[in-house]
mmCIF file of the N, C-alpha and C atoms, coordinates in Angstrom:
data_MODEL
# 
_entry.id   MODEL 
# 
loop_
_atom_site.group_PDB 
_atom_site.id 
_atom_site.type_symbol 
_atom_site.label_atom_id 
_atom_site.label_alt_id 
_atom_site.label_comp_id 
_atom_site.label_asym_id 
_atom_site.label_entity_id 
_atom_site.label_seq_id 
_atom_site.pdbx_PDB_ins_code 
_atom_site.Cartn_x 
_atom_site.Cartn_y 
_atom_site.Cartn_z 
_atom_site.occupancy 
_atom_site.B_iso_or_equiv 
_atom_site.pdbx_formal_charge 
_atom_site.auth_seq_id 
_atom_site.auth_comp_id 
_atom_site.auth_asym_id 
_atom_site.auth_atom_id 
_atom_site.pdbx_PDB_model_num 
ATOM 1   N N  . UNK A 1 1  ? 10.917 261.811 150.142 1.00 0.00 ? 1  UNK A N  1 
ATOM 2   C CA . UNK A 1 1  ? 11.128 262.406 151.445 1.00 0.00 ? 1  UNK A CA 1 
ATOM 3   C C  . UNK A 1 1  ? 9.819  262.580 152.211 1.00 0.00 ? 1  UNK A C  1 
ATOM 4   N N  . UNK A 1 2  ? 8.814  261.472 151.895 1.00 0.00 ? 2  UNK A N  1 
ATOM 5   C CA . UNK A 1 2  ? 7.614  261.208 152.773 1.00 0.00 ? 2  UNK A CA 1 
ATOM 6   C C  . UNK A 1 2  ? 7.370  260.342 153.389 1.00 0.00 ? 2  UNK A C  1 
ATOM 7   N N  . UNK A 1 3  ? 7.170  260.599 154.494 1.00 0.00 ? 3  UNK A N  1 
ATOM 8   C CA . UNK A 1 3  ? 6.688  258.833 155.243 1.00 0.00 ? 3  UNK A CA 1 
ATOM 9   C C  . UNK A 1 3  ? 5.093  259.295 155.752 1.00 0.00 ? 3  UNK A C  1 
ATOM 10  N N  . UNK A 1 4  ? 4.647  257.737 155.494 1.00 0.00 ? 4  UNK A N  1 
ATOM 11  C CA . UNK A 1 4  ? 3.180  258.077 156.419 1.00 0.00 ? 4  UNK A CA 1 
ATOM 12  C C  . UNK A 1 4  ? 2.814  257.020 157.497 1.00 0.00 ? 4  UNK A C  1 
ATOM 13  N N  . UNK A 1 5  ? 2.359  257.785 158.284 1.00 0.00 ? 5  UNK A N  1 
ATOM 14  C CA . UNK A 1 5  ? 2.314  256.937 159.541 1.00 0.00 ? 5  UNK A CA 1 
ATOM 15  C C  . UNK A 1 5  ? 1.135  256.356 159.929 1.00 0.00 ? 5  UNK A C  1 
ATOM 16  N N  . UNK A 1 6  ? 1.040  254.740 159.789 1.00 0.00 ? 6  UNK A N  1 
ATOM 17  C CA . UNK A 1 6  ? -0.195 254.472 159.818 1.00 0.00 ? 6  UNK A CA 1 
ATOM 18  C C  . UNK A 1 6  ? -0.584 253.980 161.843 1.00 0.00 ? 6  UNK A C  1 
ATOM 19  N N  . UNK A 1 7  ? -1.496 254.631 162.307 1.00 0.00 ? 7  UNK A N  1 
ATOM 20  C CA . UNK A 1 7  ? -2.273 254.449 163.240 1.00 0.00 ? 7  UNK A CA 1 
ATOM 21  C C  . UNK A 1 7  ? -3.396 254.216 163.534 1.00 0.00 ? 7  UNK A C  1 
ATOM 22  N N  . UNK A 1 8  ? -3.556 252.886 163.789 1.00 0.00 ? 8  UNK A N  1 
ATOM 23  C CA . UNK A 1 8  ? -4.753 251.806 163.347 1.00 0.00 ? 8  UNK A CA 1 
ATOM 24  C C  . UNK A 1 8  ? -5.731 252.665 162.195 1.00 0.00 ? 8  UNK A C  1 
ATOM 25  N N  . UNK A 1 9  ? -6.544 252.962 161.938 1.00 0.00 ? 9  UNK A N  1 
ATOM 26  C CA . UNK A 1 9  ? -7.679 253.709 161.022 1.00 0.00 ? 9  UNK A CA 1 
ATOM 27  C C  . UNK A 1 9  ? -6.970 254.528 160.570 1.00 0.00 ? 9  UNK A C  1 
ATOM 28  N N  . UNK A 1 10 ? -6.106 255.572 161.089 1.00 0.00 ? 10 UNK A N  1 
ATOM 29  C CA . UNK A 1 10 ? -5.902 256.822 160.693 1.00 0.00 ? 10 UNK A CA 1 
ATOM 30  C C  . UNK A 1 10 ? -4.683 256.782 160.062 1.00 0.00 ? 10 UNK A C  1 
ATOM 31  N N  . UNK A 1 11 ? -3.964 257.251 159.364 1.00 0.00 ? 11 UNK A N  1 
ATOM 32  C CA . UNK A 1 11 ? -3.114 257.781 158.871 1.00 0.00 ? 11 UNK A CA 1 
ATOM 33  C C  . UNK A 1 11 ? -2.596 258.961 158.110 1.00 0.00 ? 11 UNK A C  1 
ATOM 34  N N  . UNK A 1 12 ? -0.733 259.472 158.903 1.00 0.00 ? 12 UNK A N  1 
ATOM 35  C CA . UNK A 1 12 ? -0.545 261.018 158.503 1.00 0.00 ? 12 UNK A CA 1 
ATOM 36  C C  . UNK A 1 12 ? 0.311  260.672 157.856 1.00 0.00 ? 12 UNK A C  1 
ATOM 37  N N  . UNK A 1 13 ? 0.499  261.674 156.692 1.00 0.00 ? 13 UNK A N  1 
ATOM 38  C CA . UNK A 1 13 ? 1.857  262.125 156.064 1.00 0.00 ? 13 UNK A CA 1 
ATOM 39  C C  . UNK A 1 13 ? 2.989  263.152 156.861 1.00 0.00 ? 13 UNK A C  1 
ATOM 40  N N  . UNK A 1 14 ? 4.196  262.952 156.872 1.00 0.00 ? 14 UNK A N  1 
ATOM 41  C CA . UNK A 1 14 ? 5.059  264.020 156.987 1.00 0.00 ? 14 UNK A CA 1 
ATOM 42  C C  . UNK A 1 14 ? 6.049  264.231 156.296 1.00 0.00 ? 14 UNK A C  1 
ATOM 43  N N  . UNK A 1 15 ? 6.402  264.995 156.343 1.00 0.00 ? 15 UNK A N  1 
ATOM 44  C CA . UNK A 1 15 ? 7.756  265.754 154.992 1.00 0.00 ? 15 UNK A CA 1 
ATOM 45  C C  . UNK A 1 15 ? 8.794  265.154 155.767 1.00 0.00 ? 15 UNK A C  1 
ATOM 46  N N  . UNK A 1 16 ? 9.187  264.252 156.003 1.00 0.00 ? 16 UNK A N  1 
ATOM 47  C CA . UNK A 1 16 ? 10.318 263.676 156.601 1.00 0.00 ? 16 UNK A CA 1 
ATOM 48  C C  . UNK A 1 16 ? 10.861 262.380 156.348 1.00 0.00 ? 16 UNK A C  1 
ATOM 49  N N  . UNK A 1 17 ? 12.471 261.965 156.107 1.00 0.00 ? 17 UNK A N  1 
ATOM 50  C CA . UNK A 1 17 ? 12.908 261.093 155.264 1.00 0.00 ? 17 UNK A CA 1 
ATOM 51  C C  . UNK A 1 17 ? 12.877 259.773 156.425 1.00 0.00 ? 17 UNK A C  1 
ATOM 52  N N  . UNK A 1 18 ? 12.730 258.357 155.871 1.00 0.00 ? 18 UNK A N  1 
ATOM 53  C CA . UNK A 1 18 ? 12.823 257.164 156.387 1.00 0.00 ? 18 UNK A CA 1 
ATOM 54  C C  . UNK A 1 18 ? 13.857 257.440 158.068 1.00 0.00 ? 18 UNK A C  1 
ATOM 55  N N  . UNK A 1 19 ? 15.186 257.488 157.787 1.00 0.00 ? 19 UNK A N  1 
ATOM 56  C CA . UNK A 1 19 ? 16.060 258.002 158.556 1.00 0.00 ? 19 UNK A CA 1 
ATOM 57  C C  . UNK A 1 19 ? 16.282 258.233 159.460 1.00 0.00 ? 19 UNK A C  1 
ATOM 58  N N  . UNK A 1 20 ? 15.636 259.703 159.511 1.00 0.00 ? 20 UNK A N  1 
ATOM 59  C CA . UNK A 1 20 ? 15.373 260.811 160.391 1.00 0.00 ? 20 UNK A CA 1 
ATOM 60  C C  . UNK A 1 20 ? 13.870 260.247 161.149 1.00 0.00 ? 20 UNK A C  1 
ATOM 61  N N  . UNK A 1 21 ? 13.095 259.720 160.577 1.00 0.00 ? 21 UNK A N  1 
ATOM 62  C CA . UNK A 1 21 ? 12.080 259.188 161.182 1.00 0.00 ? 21 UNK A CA 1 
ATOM 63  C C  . UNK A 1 21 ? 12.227 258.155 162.214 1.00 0.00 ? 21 UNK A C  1 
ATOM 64  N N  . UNK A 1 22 ? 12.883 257.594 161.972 1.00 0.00 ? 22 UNK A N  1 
ATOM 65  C CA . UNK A 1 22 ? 13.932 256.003 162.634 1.00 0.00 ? 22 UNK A CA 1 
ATOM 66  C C  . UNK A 1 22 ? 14.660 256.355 163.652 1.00 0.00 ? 22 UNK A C  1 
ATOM 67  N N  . UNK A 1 23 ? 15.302 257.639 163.651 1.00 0.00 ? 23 UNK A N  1 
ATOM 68  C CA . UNK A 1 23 ? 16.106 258.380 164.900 1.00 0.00 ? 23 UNK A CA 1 
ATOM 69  C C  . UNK A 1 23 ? 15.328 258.786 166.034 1.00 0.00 ? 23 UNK A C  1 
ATOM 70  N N  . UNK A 1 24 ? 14.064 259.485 165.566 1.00 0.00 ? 24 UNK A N  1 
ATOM 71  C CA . UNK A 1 24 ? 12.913 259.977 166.112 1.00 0.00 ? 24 UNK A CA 1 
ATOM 72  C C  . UNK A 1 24 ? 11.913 259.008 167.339 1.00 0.00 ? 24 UNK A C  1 
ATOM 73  N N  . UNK A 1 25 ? 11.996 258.230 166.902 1.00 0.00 ? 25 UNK A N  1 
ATOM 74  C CA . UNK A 1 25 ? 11.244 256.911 167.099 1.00 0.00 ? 25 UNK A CA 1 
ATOM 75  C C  . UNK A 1 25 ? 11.990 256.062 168.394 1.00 0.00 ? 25 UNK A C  1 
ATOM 76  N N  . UNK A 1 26 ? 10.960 255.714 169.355 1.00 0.00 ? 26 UNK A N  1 
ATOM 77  C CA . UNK A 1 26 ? 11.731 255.094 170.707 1.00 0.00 ? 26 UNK A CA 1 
ATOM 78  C C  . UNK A 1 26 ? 12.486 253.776 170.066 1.00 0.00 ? 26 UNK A C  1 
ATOM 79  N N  . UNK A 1 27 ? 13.761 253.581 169.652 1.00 0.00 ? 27 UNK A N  1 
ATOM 80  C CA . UNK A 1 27 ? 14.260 252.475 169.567 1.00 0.00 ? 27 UNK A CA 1 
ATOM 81  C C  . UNK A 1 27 ? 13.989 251.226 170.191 1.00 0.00 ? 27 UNK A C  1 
ATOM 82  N N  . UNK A 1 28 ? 13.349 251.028 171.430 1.00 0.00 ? 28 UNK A N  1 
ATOM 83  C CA . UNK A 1 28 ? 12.588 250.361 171.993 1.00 0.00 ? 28 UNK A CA 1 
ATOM 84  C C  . UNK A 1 28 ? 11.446 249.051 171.883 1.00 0.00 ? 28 UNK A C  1 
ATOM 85  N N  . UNK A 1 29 ? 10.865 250.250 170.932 1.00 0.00 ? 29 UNK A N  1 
ATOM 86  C CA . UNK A 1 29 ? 9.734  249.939 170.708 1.00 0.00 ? 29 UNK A CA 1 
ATOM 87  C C  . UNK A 1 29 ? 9.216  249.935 169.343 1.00 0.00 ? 29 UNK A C  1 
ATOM 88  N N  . UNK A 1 30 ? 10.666 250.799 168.098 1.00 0.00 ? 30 UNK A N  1 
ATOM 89  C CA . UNK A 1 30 ? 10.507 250.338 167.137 1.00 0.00 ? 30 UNK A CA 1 
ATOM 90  C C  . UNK A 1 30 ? 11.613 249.759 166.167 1.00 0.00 ? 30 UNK A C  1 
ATOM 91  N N  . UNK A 1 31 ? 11.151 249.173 165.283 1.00 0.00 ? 31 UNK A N  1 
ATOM 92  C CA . UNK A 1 31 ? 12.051 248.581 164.395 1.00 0.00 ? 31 UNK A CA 1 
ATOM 93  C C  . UNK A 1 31 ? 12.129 248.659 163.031 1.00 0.00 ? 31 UNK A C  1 
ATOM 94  N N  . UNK A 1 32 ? 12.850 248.867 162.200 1.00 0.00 ? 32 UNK A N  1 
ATOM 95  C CA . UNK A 1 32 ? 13.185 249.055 160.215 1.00 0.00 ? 32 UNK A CA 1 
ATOM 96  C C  . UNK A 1 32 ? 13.039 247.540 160.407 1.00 0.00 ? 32 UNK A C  1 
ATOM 97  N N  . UNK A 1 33 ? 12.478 247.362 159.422 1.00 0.00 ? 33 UNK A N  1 
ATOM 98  C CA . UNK A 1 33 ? 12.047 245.923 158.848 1.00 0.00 ? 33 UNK A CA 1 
ATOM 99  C C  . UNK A 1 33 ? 12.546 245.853 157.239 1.00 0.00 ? 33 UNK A C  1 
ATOM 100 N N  . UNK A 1 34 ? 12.786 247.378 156.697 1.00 0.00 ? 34 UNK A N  1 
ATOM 101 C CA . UNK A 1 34 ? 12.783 247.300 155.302 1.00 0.00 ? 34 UNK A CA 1 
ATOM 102 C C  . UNK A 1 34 ? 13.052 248.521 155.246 1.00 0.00 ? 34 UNK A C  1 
ATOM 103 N N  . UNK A 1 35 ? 13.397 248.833 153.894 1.00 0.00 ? 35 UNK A N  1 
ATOM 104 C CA . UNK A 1 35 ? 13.987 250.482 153.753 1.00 0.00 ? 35 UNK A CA 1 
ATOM 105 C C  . UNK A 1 35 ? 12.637 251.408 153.426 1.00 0.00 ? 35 UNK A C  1 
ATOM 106 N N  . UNK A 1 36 ? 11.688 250.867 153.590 1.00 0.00 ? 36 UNK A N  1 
ATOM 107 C CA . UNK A 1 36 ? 10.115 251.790 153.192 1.00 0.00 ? 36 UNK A CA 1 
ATOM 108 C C  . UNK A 1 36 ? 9.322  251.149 153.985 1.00 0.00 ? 36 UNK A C  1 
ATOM 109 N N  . UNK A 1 37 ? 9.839  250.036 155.362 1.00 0.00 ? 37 UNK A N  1 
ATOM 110 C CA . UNK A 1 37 ? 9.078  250.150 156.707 1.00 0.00 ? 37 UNK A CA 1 
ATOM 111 C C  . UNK A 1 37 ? 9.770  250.361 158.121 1.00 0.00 ? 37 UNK A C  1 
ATOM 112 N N  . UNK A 1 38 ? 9.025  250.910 158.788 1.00 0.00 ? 38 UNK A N  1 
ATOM 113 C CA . UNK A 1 38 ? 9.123  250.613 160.348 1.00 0.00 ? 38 UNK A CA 1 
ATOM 114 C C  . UNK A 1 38 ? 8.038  250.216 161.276 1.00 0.00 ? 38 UNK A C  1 
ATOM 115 N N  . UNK A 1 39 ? 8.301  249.451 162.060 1.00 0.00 ? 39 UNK A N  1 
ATOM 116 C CA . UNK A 1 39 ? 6.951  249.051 162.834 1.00 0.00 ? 39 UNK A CA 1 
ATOM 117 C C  . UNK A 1 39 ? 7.285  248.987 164.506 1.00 0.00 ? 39 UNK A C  1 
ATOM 118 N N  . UNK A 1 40 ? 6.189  248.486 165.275 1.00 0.00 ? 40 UNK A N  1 
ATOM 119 C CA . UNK A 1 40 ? 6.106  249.250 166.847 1.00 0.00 ? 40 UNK A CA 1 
ATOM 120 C C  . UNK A 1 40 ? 6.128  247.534 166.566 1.00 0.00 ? 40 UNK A C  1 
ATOM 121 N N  . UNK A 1 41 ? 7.080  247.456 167.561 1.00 0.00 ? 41 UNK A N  1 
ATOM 122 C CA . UNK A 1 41 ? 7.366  245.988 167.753 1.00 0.00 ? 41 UNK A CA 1 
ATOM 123 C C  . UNK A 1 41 ? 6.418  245.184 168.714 1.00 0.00 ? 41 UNK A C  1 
ATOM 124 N N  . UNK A 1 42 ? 5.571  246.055 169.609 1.00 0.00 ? 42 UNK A N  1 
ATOM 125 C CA . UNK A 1 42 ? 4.784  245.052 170.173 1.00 0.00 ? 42 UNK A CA 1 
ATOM 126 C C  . UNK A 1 42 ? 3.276  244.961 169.823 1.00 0.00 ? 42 UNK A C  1 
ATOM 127 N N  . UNK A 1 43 ? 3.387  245.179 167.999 1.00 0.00 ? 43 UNK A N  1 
ATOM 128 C CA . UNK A 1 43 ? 2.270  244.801 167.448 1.00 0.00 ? 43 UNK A CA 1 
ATOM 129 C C  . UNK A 1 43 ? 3.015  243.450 166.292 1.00 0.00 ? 43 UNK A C  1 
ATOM 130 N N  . UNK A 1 44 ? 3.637  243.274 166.770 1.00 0.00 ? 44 UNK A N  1 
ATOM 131 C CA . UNK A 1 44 ? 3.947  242.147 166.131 1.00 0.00 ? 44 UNK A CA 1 
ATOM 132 C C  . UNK A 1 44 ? 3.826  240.366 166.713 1.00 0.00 ? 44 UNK A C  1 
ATOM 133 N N  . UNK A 1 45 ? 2.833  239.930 165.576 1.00 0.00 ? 45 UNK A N  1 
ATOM 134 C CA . UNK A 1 45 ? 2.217  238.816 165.877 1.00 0.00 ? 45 UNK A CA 1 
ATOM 135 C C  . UNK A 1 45 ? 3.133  237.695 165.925 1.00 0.00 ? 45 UNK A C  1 
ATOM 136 N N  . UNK A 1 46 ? 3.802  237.350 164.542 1.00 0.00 ? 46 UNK A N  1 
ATOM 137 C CA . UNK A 1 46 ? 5.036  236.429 164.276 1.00 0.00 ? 46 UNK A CA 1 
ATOM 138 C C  . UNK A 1 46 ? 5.535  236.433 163.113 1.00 0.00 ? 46 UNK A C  1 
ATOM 139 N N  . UNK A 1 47 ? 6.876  236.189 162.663 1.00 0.00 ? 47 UNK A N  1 
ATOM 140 C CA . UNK A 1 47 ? 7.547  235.840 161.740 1.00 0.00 ? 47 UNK A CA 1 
ATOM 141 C C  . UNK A 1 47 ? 7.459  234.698 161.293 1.00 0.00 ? 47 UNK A C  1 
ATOM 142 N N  . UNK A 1 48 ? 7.704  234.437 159.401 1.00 0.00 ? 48 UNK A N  1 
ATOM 143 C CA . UNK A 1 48 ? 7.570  233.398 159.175 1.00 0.00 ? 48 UNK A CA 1 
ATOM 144 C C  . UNK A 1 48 ? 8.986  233.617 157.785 1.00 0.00 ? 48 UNK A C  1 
ATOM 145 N N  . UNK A 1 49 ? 9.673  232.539 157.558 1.00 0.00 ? 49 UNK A N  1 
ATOM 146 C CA . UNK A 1 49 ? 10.733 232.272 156.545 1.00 0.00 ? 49 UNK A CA 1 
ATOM 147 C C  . UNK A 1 49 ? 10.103 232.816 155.313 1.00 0.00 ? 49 UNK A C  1 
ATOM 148 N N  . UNK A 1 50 ? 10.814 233.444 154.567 1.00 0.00 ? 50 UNK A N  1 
ATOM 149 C CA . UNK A 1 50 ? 10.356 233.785 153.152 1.00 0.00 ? 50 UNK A CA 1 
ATOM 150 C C  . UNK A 1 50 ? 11.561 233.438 151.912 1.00 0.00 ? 50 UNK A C  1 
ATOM 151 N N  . UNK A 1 51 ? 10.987 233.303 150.862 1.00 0.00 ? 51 UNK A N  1 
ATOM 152 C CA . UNK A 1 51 ? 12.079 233.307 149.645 1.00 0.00 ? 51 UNK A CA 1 
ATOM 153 C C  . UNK A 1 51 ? 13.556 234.209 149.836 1.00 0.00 ? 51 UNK A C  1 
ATOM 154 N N  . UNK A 1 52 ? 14.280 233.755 149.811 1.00 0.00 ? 52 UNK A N  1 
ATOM 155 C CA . UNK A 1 52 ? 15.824 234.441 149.754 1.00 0.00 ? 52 UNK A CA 1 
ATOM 156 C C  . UNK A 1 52 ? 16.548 234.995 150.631 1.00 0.00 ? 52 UNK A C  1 
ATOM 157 N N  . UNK A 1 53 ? 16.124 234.490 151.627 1.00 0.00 ? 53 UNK A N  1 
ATOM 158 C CA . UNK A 1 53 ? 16.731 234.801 153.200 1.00 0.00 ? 53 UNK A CA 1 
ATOM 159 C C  . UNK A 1 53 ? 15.554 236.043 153.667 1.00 0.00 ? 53 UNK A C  1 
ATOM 160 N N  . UNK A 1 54 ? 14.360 236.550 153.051 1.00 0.00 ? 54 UNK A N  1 
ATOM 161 C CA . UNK A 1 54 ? 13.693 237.130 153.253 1.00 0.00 ? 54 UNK A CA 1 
ATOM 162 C C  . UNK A 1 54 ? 13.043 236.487 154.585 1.00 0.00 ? 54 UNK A C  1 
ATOM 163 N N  . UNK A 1 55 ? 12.102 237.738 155.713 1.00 0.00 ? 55 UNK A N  1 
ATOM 164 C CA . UNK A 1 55 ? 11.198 236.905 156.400 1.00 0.00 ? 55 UNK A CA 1 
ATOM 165 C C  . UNK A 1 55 ? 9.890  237.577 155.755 1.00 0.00 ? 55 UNK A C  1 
ATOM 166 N N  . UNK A 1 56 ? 8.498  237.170 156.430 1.00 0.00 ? 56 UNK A N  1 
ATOM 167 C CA . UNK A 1 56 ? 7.315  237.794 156.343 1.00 0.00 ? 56 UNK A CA 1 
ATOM 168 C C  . UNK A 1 56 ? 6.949  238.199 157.800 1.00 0.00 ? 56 UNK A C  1 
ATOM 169 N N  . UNK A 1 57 ? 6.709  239.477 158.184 1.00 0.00 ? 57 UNK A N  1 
ATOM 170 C CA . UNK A 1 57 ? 6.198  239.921 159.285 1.00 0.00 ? 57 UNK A CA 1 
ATOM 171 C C  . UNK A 1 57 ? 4.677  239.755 159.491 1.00 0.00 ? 57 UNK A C  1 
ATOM 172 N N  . UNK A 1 58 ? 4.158  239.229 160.291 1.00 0.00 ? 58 UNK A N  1 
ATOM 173 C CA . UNK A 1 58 ? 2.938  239.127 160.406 1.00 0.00 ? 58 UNK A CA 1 
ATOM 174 C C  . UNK A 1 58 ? 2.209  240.464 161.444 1.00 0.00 ? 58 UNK A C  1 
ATOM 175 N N  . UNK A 1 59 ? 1.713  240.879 160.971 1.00 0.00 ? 59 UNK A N  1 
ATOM 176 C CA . UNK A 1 59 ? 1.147  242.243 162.899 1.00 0.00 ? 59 UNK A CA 1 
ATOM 177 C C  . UNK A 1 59 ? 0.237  241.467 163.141 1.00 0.00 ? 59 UNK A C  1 
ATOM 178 N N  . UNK A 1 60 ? -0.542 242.028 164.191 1.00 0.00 ? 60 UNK A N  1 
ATOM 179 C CA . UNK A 1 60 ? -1.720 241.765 164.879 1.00 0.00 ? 60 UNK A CA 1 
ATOM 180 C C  . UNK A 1 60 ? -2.907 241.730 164.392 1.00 0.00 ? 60 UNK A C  1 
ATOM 181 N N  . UNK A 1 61 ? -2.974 242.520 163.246 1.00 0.00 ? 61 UNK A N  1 
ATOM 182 C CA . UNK A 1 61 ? -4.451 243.008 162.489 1.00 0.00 ? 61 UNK A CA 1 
ATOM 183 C C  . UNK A 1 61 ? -4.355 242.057 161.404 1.00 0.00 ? 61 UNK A C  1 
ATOM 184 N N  . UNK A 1 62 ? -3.125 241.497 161.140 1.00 0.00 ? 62 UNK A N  1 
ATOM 185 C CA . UNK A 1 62 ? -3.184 240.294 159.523 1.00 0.00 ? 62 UNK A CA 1 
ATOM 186 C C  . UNK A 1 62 ? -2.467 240.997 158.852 1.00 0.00 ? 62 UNK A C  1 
ATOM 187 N N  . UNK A 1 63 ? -2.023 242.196 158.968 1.00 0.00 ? 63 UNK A N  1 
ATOM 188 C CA . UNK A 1 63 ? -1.053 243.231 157.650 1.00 0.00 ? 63 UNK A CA 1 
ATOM 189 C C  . UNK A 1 63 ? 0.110  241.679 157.498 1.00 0.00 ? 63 UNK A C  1 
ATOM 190 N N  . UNK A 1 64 ? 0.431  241.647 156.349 1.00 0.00 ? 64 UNK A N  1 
ATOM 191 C CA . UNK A 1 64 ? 1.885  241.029 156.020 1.00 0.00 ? 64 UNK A CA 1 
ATOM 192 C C  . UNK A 1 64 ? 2.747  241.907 155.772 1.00 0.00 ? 64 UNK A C  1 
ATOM 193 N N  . UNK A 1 65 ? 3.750  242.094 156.063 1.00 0.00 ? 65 UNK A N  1 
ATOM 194 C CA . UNK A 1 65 ? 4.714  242.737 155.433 1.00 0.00 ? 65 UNK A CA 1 
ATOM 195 C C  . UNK A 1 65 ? 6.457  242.404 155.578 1.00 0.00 ? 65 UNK A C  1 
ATOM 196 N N  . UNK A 1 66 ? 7.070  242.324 154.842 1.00 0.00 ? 66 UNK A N  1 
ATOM 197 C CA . UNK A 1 66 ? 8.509  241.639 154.119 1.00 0.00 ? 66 UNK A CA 1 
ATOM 198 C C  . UNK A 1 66 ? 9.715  242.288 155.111 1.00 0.00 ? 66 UNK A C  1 
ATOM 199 N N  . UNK A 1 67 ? 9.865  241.823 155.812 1.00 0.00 ? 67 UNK A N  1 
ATOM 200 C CA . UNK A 1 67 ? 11.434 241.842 156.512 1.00 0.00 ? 67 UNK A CA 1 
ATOM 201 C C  . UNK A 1 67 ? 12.338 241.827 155.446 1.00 0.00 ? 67 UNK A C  1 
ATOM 202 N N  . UNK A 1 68 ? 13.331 242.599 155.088 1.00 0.00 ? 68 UNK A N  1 
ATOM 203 C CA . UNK A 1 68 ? 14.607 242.429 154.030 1.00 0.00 ? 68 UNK A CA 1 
ATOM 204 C C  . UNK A 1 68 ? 15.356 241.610 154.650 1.00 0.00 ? 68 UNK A C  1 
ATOM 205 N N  . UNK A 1 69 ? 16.204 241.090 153.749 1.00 0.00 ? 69 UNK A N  1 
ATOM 206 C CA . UNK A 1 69 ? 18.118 240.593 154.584 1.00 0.00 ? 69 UNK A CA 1 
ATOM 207 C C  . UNK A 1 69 ? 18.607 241.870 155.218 1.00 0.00 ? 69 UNK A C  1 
ATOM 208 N N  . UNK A 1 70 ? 18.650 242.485 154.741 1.00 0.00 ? 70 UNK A N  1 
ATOM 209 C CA . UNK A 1 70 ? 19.308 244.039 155.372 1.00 0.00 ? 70 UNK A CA 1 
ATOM 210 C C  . UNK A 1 70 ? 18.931 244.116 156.556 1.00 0.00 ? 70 UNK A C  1 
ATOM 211 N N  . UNK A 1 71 ? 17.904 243.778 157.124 1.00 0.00 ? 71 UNK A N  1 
ATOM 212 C CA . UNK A 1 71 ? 17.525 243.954 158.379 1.00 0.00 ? 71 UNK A CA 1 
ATOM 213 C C  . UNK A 1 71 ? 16.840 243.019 159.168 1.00 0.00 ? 71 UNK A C  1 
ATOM 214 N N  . UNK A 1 72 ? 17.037 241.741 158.715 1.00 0.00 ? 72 UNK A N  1 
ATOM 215 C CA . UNK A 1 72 ? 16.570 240.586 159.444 1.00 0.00 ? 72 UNK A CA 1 
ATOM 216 C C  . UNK A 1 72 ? 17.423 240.420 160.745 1.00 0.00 ? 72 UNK A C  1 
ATOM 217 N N  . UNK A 1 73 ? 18.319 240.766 160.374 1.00 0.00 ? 73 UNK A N  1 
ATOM 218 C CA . UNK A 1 73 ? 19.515 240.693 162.242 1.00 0.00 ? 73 UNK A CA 1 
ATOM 219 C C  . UNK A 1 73 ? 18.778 241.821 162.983 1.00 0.00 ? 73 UNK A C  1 
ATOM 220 N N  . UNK A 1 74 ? 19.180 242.941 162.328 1.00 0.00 ? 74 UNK A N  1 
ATOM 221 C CA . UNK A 1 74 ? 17.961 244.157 163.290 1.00 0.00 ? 74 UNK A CA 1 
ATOM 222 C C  . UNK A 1 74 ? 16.991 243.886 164.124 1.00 0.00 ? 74 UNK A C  1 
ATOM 223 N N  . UNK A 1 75 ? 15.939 242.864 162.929 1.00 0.00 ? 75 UNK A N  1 
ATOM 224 C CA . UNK A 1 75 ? 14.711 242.783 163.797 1.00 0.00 ? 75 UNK A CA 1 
ATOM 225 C C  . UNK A 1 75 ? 14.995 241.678 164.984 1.00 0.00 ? 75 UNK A C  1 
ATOM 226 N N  . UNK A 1 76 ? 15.667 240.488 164.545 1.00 0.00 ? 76 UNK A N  1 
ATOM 227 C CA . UNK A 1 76 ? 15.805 239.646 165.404 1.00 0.00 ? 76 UNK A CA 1 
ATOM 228 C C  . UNK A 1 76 ? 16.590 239.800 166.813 1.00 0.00 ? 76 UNK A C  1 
ATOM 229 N N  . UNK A 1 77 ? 17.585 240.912 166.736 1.00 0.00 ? 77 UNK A N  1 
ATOM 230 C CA . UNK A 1 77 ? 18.217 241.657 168.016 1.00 0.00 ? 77 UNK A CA 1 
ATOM 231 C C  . UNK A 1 77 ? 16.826 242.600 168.700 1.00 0.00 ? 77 UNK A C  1 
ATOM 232 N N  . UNK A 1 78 ? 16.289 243.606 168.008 1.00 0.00 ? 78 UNK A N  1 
ATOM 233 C CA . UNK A 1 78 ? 14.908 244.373 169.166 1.00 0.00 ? 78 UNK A CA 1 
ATOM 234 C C  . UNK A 1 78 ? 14.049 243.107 169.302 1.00 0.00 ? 78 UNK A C  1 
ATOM 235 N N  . UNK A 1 79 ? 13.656 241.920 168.517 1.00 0.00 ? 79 UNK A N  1 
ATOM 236 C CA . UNK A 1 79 ? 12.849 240.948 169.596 1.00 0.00 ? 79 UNK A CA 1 
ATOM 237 C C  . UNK A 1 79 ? 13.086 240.770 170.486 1.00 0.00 ? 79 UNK A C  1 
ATOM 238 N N  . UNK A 1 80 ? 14.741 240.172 170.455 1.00 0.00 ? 80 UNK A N  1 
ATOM 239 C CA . UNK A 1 80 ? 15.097 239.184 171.837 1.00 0.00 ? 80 UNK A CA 1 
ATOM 240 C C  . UNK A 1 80 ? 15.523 240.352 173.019 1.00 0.00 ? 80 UNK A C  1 
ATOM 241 N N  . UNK A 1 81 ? 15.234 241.934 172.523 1.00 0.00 ? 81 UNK A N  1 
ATOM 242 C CA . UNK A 1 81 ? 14.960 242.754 173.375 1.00 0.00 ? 81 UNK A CA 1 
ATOM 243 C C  . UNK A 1 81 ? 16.466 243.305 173.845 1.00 0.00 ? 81 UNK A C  1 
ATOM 244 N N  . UNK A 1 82 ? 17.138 242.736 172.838 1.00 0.00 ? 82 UNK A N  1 
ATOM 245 C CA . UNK A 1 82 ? 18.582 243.931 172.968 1.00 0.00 ? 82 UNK A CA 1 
ATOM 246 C C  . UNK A 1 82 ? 18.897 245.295 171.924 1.00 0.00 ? 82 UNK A C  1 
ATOM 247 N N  . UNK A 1 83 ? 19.110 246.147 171.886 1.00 0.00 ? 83 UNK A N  1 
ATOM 248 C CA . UNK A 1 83 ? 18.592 247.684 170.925 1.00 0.00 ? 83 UNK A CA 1 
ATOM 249 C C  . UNK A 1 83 ? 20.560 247.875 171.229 1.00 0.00 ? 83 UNK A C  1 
# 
């Protein structure tokens, strides 16, 4: 029941579940990529195909990080900018 929020250099902890964090959050502007991520969609560089219907998220800074199946429609609906 922790998430931490990374902002470029800095990063906080809060006592608060995935979820509730996700509700919180301008739908807009962010997106679940995975059940232990969310990200601000217009730091996102590009997607690339991964093993098992998986994608790989690329950001801006080089982070990789794993799009699930669970939420590959998700992300691909806030790209094309429908929420």
């Amino acid at each position: 029941n922790y998430v931490r929020l990374h902002l470029g250099a800095e990063s906080h902890l809060f006592r608060e579940t995935m979820n509730r964090m996700e509700v919180r959050l301008d739908g807009h502007r962010f997106a679940r990529i995975h059940r232990s991520r969310i990200v601000n969609t217009e730091r996102i560089k590009e997607l690339q195909p991964w093993f098992g219907g998986d994608q790989i998220m690329i950001i801006r800074d080089g982070t990789r990080l794993r799009v699930s199946r669970n939420y590959r429609a998700v992300v691909a609906r806030r790209l094309a900018g429908e929420v």
